[in-house]
C-alpha positions, 0 to 999 in steps of 0.5 A: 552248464545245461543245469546252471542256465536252467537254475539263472533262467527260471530265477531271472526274475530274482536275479535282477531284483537283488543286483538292483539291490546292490546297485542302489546300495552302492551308490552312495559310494560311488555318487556324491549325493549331498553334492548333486542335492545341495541346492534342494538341501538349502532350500527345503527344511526336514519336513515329514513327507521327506523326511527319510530322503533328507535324512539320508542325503544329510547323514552320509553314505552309510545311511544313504545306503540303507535307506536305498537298501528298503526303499527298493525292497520294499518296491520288489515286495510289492511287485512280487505279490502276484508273481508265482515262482518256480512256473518254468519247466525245468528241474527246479533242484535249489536249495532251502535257503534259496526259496526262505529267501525268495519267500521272506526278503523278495516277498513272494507269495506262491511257489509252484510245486511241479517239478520240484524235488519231493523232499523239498515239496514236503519240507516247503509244504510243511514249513509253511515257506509260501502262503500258497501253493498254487496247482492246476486241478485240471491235471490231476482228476479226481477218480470216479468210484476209486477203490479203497487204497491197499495197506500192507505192512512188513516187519511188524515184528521189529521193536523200533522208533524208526518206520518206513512208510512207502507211499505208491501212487503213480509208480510202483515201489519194490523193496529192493529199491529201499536203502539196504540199511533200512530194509530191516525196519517195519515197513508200512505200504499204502498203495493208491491203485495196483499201480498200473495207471501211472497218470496223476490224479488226486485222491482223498481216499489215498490221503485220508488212508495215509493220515488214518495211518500217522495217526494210529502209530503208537508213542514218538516215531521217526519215519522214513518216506519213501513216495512217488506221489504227484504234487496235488498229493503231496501237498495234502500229504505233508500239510495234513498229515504231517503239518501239525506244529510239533502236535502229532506223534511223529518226532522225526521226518525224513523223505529220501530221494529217488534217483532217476537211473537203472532201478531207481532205488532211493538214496541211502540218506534221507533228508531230514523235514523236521 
């Protein structure tokens, strides 16, 4: 129940916006619009600057109702282009079709990243859902002087499409926390530090690394993300280095989830990006 009024709270905003949808397209149903009108009707003709009113005032309710339906929208659209969803500081665990929504009927502009699961960070990311991603830099300093991120690689010997690739940033990653079933696979690890400064920060050589990496595989692979990368991170990750239209040499995506209890192992399905 904790969950559910987190989710109704930190979409409020939405929530009202399409029960006033529903309103307005349900008036002509319940209000006799051409009767309260009529007087207006008789005496003014269709002229271009009413056109649309008039017509859905004449034509009866279905038209009524659709003209309604846009005009409210359009109004939401316009009010929502400076909003930023997902600014509440809760676990914002929705699924994609919520935030296409959000995106391509409610006309919101940017989403913010924090907090949101990160295989729905990739897949936001990566299918350009939102114009913008707006983060604040302040909180994730750039390293003076950073080390060069550490790549290791395991089963390199495993004749397979399918690619484990185990992002470590701002928590360590053990092989017993990968799926049994994937375990097998060749595993690349790029680490950002020795993982024992956990606090957030954004790196260009970590990134650039990661891209370096996708790059250098060889023919059309699957791979499977594995990662604890912030949200600074992982917004240049996805966009960068997987966010290429169908052009890179990755055929598949899958990022899997990390559960939050006992040794946080990651789930044994990954979700699929593209």
């Amino acid at each position: 129940m904790k969950k559910l009024c987190e989710k109704i709270s930190s979409n409020g905003r939405q929530i009202l916006e399409i029960v006033a949808l529903i309103i307005v397209t349900s008036i002509p149903w319940f209000v006799d619009l051409q009767e309260i009108f009529k007087e207006y009707l008789a005496n003014h003709p269709i002229s271009p600057d009413d056109f649309f009113w008039q017509a859905a005032f004449r034509m009866g309710k279905p038209v009524a109702s659709v003209v309604l339906f846009f005009a409210v929208l359009i109004g939401i659209r316009k009010f929502n282009h400076g909003f930023v969803m997902n600014r509440k500081r809760v676990y914002h665990d929705y699924c994609y079709a919520w935030y296409c929504f959000c995106a391509k009927i409610l006309g919101i502009k940017s989403c913010d990243l924090v907090l949101v699961p990160i295989h729905m960070q990739f897949k936001l990311v990566i299918r350009a859902t939102f114009p913008e991603y707006p983060l604040d830099e302040t909180e994730y300093p750039v390293v003076e002087n950073e080390s060069d991120s550490k790549v290791s690689e395991t089963n390199q010997e495993e004749p397979t499409r399918e690619i484990n690739l185990v992002l470590e940033d701002t928590y360590a990653i053990e092989a017993r926390q990968i799926p049994k079933a994937k375990q097998g696979y060749r595993t690349i690890k790029i680490s950002r530090n020795s993982c024992a400064d956990s606090s957030r920060h954004f790196s260009q050589k970590y990134i650039e690394a990661i891209i370096k990496c996708i790059r250098g595989l060889k023919g059309k692979v699957s791979v499977n993300v594995y990662a604890t990368t912030n949200p600074m991170n992982t917004k240049h990750i996805a966009k960068r280095a997987f966010g290429l239209g169908g052009r890179g040499n990755v055929e598949h995506l899958y990022v899997f989830q990390q559960s939050k209890d006992g040794r946080r192992r990651f789930e044994e399905k990954g979700r699929k990006i593209f």
